[in-house]
BAKE-193339 format. One record per residue (C-alpha): residue number from 1; residue in three letters; x, y, z. Coordinates in Angstrom, 2 decimals, padded with zeros to 5 digits, always signed. Layout:
BEGIN
+-----+--------+---------+---------+---------+
! num ! residu !       X !       Y !       Z !
+-----+--------+---------+---------+---------+
! NUM !    ALA !       X !       Y !       Z !
...
+-----+--------+---------+---------+---------+
END
This chain:
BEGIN
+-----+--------+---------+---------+---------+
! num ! residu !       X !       Y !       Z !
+-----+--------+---------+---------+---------+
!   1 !    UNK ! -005.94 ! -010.34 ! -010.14 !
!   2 !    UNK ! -009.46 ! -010.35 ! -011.46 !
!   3 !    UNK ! -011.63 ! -013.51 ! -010.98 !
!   4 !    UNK ! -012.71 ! -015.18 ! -014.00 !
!   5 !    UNK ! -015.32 ! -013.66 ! -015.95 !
!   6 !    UNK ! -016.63 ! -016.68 ! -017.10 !
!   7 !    UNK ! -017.01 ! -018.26 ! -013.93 !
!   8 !    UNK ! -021.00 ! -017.87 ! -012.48 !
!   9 !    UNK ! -019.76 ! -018.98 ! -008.99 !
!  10 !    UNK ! -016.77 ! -017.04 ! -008.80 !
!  11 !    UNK ! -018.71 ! -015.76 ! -005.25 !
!  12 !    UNK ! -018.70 ! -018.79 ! -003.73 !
!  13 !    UNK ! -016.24 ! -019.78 ! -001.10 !
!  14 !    UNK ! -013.74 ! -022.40 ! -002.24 !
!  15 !    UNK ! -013.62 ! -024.84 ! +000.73 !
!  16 !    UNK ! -010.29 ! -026.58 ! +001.22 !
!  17 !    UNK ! -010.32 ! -029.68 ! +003.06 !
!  18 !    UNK ! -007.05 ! -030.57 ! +004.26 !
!  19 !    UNK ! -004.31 ! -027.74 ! +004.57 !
!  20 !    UNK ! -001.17 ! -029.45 ! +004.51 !
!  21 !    UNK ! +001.35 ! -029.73 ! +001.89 !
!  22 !    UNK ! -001.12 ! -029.97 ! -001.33 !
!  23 !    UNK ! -003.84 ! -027.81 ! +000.37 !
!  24 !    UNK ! -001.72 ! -025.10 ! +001.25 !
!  25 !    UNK ! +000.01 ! -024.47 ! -002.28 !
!  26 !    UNK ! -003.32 ! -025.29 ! -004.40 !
!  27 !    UNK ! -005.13 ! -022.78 ! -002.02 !
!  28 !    UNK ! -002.52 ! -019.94 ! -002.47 !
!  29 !    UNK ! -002.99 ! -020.16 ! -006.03 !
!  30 !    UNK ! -006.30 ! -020.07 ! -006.21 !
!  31 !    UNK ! -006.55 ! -017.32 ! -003.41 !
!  32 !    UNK ! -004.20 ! -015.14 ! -006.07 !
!  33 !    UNK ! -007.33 ! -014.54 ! -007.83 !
!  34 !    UNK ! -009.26 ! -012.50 ! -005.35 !
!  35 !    UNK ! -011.45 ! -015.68 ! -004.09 !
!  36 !    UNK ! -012.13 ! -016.29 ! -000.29 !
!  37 !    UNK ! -010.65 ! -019.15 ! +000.80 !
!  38 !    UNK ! -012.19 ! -021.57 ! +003.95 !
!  39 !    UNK ! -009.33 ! -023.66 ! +005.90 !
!  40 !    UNK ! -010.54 ! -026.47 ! +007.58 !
!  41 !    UNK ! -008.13 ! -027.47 ! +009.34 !
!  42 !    UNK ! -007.70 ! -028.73 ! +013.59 !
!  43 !    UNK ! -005.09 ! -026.35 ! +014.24 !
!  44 !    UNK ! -005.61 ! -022.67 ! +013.62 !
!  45 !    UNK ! -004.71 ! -020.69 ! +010.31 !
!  46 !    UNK ! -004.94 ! -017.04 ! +009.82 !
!  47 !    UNK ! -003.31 ! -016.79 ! +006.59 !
!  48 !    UNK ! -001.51 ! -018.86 ! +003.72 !
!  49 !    UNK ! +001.65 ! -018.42 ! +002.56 !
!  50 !    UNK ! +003.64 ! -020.09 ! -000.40 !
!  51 !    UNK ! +007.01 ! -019.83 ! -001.90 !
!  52 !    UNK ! +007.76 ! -021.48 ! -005.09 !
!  53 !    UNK ! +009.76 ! -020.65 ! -008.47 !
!  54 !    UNK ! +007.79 ! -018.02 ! -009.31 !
!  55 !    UNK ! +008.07 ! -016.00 ! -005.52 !
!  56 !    UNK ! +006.13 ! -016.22 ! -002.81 !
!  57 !    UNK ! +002.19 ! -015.50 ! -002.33 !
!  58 !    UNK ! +000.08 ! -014.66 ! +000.61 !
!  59 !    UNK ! -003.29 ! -014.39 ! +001.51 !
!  60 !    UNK ! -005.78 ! -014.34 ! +004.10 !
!  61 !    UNK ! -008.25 ! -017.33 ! +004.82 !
!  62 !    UNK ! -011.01 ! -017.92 ! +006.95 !
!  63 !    UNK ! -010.56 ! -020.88 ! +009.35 !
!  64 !    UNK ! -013.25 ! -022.84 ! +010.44 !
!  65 !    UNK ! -012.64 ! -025.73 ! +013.23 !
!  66 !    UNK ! -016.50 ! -027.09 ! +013.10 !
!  67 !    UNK ! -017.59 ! -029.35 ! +010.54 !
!  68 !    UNK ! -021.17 ! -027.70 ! +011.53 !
!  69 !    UNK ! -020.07 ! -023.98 ! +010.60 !
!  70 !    UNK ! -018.34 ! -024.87 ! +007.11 !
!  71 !    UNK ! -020.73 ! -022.80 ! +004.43 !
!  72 !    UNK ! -021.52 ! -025.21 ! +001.37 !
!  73 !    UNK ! -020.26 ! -024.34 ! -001.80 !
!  74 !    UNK ! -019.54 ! -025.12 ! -005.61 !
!  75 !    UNK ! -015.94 ! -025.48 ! -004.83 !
!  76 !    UNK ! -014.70 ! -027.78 ! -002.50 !
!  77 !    UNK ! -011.06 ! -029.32 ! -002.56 !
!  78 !    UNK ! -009.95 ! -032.42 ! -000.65 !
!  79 !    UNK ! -006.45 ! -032.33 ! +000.38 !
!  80 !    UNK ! -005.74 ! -034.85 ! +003.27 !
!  81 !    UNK ! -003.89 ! -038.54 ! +002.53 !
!  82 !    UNK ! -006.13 ! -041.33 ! +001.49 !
!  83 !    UNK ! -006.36 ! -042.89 ! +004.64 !
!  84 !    UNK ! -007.91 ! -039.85 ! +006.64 !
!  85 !    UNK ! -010.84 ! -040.07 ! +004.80 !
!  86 !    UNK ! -013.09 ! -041.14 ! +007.88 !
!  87 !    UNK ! -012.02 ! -037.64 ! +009.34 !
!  88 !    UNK ! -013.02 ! -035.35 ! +006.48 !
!  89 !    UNK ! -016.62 ! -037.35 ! +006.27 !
!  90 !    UNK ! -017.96 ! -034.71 ! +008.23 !
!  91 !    UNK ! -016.35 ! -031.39 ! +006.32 !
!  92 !    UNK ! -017.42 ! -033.11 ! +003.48 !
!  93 !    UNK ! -020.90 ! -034.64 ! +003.69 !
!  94 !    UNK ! -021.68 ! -030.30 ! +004.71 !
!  95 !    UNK ! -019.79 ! -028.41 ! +002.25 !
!  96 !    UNK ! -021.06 ! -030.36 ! -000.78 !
!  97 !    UNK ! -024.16 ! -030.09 ! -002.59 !
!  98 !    UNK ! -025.50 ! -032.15 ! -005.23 !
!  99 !    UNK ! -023.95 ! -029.46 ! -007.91 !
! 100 !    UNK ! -020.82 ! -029.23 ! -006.29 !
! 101 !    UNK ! -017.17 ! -030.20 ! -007.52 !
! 102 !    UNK ! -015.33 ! -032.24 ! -005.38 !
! 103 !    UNK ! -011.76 ! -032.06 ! -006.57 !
! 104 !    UNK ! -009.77 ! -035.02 ! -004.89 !
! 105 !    UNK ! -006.34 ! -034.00 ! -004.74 !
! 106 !    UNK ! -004.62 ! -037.29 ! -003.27 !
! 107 !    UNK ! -002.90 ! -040.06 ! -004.39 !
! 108 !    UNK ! -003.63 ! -043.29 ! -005.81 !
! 109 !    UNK ! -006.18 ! -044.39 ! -008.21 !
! 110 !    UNK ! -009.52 ! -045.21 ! -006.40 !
! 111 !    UNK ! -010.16 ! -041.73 ! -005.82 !
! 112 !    UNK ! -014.68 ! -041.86 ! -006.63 !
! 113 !    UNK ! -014.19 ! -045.27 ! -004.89 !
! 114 !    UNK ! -013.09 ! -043.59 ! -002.26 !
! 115 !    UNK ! -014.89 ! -040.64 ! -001.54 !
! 116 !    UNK ! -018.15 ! -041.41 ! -002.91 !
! 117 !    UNK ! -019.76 ! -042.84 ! +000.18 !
! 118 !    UNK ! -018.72 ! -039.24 ! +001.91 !
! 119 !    UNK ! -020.11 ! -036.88 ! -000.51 !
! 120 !    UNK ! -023.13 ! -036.41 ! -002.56 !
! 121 !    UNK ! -020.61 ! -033.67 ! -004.89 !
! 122 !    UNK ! -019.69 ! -034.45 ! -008.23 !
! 123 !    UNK ! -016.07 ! -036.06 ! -008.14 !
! 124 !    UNK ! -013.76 ! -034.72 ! -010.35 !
! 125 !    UNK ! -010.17 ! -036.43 ! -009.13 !
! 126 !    UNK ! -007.08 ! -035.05 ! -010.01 !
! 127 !    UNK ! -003.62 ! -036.16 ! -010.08 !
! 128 !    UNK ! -000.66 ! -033.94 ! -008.86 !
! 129 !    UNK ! +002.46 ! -033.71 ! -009.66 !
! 130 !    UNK ! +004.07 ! -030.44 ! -007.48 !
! 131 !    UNK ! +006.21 ! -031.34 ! -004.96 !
! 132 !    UNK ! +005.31 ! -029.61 ! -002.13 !
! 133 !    UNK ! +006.84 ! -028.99 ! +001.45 !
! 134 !    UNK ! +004.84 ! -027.84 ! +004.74 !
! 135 !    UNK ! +006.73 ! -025.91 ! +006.51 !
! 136 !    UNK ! +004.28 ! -025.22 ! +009.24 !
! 137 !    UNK ! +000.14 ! -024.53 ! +009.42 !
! 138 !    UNK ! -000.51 ! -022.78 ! +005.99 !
! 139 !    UNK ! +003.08 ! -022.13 ! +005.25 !
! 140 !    UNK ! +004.51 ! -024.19 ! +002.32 !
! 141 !    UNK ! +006.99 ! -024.33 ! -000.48 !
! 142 !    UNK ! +006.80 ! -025.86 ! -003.79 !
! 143 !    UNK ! +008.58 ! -026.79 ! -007.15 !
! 144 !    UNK ! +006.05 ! -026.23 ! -009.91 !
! 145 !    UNK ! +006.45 ! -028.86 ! -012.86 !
! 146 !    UNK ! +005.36 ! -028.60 ! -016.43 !
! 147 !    UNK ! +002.05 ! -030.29 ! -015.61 !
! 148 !    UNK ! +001.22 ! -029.39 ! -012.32 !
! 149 !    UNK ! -002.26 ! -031.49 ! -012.39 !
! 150 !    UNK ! -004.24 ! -033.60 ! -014.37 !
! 151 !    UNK ! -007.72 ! -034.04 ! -014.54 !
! 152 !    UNK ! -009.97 ! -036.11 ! -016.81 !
! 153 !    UNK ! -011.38 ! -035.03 ! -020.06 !
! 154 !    UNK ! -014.87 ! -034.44 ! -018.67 !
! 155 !    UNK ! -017.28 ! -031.55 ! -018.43 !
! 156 !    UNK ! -017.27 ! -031.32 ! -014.60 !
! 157 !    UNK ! -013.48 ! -031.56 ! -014.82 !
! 158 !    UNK ! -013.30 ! -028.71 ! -017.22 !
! 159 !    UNK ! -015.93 ! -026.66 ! -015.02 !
! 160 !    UNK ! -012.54 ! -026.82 ! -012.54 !
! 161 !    UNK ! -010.34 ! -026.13 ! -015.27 !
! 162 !    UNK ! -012.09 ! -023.40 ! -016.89 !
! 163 !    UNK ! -013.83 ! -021.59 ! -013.74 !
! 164 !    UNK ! -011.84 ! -022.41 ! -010.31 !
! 165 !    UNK ! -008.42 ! -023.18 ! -011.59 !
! 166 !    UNK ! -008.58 ! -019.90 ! -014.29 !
! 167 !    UNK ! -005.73 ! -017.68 ! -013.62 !
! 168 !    UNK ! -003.91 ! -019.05 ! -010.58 !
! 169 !    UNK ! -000.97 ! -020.18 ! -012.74 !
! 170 !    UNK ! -001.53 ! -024.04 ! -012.30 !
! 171 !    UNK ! -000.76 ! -026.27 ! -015.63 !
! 172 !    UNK ! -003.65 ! -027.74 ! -015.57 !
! 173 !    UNK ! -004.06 ! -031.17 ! -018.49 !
! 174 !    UNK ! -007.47 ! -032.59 ! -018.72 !
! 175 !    UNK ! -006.90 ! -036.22 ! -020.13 !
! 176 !    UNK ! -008.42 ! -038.62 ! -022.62 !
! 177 !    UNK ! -007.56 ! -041.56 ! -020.58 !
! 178 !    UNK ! -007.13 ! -041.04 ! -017.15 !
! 179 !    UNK ! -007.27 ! -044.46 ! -015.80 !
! 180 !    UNK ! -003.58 ! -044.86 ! -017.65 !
! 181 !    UNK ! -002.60 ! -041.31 ! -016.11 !
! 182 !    UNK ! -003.40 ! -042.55 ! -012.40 !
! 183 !    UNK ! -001.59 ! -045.57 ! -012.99 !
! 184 !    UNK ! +001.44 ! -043.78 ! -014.18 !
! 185 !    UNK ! +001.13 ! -041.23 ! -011.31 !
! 186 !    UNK ! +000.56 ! -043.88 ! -008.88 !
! 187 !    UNK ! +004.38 ! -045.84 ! -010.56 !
! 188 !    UNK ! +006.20 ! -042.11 ! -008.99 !
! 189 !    UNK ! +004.54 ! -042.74 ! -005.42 !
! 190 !    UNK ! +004.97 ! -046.77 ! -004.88 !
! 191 !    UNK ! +008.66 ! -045.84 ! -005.40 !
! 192 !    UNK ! +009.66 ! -042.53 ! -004.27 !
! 193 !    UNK ! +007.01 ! -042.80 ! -001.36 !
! 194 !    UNK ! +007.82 ! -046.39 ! +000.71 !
! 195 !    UNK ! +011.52 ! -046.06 ! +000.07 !
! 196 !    UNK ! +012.01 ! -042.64 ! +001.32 !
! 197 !    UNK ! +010.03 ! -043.00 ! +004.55 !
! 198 !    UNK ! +011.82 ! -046.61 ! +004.95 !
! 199 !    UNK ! +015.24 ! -045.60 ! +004.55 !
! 200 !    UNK ! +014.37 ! -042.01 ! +005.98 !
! 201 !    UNK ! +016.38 ! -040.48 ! +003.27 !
! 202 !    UNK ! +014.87 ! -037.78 ! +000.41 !
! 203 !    UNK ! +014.36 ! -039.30 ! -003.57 !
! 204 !    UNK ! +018.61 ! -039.51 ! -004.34 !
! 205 !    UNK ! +018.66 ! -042.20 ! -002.05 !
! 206 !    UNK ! +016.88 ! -043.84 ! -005.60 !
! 207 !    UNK ! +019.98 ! -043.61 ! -007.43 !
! 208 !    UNK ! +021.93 ! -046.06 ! -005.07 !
! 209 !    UNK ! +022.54 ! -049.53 ! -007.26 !
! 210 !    UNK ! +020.91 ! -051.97 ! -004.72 !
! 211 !    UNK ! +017.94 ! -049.31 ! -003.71 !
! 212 !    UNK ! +017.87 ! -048.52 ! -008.15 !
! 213 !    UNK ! +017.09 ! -052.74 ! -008.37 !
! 214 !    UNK ! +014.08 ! -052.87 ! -006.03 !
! 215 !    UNK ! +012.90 ! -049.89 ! -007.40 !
! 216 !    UNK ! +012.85 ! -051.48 ! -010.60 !
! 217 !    UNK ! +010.98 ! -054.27 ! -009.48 !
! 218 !    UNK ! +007.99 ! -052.49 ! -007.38 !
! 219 !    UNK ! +007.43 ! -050.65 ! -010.40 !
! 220 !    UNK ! +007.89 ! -053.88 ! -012.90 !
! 221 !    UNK ! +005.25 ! -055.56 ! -010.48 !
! 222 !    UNK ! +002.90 ! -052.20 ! -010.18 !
! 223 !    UNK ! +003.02 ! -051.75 ! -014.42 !
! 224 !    UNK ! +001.77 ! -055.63 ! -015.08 !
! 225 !    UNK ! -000.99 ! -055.34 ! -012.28 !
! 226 !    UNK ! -001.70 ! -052.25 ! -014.00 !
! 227 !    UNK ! -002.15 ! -053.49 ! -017.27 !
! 228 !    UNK ! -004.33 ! -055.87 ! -015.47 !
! 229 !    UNK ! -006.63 ! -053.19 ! -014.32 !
! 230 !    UNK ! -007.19 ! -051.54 ! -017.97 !
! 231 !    UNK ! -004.19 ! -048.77 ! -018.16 !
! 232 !    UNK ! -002.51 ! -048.64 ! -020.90 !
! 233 !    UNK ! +001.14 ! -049.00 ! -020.20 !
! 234 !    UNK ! +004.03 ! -049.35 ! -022.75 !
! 235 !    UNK ! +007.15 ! -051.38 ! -022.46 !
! 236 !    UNK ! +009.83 ! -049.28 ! -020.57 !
! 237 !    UNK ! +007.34 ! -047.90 ! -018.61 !
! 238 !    UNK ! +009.30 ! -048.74 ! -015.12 !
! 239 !    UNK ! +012.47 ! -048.01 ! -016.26 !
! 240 !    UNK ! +011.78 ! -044.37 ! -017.49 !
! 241 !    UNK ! +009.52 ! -043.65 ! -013.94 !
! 242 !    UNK ! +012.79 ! -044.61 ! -012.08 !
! 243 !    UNK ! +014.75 ! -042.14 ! -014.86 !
! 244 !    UNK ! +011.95 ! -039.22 ! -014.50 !
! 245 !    UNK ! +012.16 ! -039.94 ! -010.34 !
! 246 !    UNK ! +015.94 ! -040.22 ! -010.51 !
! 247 !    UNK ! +016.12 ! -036.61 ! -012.26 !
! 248 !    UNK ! +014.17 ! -034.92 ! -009.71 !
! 249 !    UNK ! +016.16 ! -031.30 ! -008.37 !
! 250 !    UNK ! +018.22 ! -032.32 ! -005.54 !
! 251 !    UNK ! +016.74 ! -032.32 ! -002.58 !
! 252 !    UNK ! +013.27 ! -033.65 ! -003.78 !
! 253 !    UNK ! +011.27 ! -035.24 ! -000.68 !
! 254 !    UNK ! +007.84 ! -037.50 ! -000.80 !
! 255 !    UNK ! +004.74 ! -036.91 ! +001.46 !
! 256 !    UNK ! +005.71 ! -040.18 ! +003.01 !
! 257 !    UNK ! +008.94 ! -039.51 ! +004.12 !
! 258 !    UNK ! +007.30 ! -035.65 ! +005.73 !
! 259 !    UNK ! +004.85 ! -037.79 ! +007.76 !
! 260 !    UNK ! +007.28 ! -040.26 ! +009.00 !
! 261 !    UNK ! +009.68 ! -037.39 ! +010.01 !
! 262 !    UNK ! +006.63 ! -036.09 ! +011.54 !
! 263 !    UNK ! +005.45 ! -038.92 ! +013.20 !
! 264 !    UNK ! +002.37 ! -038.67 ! +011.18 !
! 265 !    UNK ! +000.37 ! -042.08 ! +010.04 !
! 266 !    UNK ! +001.24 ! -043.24 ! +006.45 !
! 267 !    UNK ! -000.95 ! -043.69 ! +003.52 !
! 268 !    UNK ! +000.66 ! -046.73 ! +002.23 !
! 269 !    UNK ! -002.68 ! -048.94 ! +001.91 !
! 270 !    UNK ! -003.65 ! -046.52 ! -001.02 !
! 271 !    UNK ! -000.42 ! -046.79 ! -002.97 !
! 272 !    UNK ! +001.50 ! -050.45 ! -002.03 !
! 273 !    UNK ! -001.31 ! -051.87 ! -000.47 !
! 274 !    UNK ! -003.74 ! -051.45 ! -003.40 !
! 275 !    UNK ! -000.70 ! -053.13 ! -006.12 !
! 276 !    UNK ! -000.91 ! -056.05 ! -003.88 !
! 277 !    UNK ! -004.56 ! -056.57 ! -003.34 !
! 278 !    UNK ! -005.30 ! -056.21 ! -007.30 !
! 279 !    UNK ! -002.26 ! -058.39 ! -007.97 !
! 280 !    UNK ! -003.87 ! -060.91 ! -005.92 !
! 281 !    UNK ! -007.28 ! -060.32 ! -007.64 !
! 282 !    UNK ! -005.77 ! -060.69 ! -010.93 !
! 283 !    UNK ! -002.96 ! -063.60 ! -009.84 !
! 284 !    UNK ! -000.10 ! -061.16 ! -010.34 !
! 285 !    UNK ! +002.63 ! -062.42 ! -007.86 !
! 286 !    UNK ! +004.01 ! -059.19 ! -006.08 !
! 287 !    UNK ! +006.94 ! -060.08 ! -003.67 !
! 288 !    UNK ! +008.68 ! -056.83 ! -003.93 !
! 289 !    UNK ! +005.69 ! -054.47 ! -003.13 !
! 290 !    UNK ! +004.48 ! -057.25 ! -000.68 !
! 291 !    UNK ! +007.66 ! -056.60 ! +001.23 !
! 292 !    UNK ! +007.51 ! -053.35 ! +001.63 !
! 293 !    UNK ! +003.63 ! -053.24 ! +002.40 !
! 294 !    UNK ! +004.95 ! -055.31 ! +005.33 !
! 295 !    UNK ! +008.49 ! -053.46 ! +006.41 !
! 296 !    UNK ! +005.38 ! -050.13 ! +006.15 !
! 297 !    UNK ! +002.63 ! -052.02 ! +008.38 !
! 298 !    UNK ! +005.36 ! -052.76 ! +011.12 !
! 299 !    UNK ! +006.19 ! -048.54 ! +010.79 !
! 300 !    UNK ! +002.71 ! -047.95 ! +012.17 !
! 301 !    UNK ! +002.49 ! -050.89 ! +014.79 !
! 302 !    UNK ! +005.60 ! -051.07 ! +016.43 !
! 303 !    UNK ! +006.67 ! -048.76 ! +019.60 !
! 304 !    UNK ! +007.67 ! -045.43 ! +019.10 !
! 305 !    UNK ! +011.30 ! -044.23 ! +018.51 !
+-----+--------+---------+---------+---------+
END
């Protein structure tokens, strides 16, 4: 496939930071265009491959393993969880330059909060909604969903939309108010995410009555703390992100419950952890999240299995 005509730095390298899960399927469909992709990544990757409803794509990449040999670029996508951000200061403080995009691919909703101190790119975050699997370095599967990510309304957003993101097939909805999107994107995580990697099961363990009720009330809690924070966030608003999570195809995992399984740190300060520090800026009792933040600290400190 043809790059994008309209794109003046369709030459440029598109640097993907992070090549897990996210990384790995966003990369494939970008590298369906024709552009040259740049893993970096600590374990070696030769090639990407990705299965998802519409078949499977592969496609060579370039791996680099030094922070010091990554090439700067316009493009430059950041794929690992929240909390590694320490670890991809390096990748990114290189591969940026002032009149880069920095798409954040990662959860939460602090994502310029976040990264700004790393980069001096322009931030453009994005919110995703494919559920992707790894299955092993640069080998992933994914179900594609009607809006596969969402970006602000903004013009370096739309430089993403409109120039990287051009012809790889991604649904792609640049939003009036994103602060409300991230907050309703953030609702699918502080459920699906904690409860999975808690109970070790995939999403259907939502749909069991006494799991359903604490759902409920995480998300209650998260939607009034959000409401604190500016979003914009109707009534029903839990009960029909438990419905949309609870209708997921069978066998529907979370990034949460893959690192546990993995033995992999969580990211649970970004998603729980932020609920109950703005709930306690804003007075918002949160007991629910509050107990899982703690049942999720005592994952990471206690002895192994």
């Amino acid at each position: 496939m043809a790059l994008p005509i309209h794109d003046p730095y369709a030459n440029d390298p598109v640097v993907v930071i992070g090549m897990g899960a996210i990384g790995s399927t966003i990369a494939a469909k970008i590298a369906r265009t024709g552009r040259r992709i740049v893993a970096c990544a600590c374990s070696p990757i030769e090639s990407i491959t990705l299965t998802d409803d519409t078949g499977s794509i592969s496609a060579p990449v370039e791996w680099i393993e030094d922070p010091k040999s990554v090439p700067s670029s316009r493009w430059v996508l950041l794929a690992t969880k929240m909390h590694h951000i320490q670890t991809a200061s390096p990748w990114l403080r290189r591969a940026a330059h002032p009149d880069s995009r920095v798409l954040v691919l990662q959860n939460g909703v602090e994502h310029r909060e976040r990264v700004a101190p790393h980069t001096i790119g322009c931030i453009v975050p994005a919110l995703v909604y494919i559920n992707a699997e790894r299955l092993g370095p640069g080998v992933a599967k994914a179900r594609m969903t009607p809006r596969d990510l969402v970006l602000p309304n903004d013009p370096q957003a739309t430089d993403v939309a409109t120039g990287l993101l051009a012809g790889t097939g991604l649904r792609v909805d640049l939003s009036d108010d994103f602060l409300t999107e991230a907050w309703v994107k953030l609702l699918t995580n502080l459920a699906a995410n904690p409860i999975t990697a808690l109970t070790e099961r995939r999403v259907a363990v939502l749909k069991e009555p006494l799991v359903e009720t604490l759902a409920l009330r995480v998300l209650e809690e998260a939607v009034t703390v959000g409401r604190a924070a500016g979003a914009t966030l109707p009534e029903g608003q839990a009960r029909s992100t438990l419905a949309w999570l609870q209708a997921l195809p069978e066998g529907s995992t979370s990034s949460m419950l893959q690192d546990r399984l993995a033995g992999r740190s969580l990211e649970y300060d970004g998603l729980t952890g932020v609920v109950v520090r703005l709930g306690q800026d804003y007075g918002i009792p949160t007991p629910a999240n509050s107990g899982l933040l703690a049942l999720l600290s005592a994952l990471q400190t206690g002895a192994p299995r």
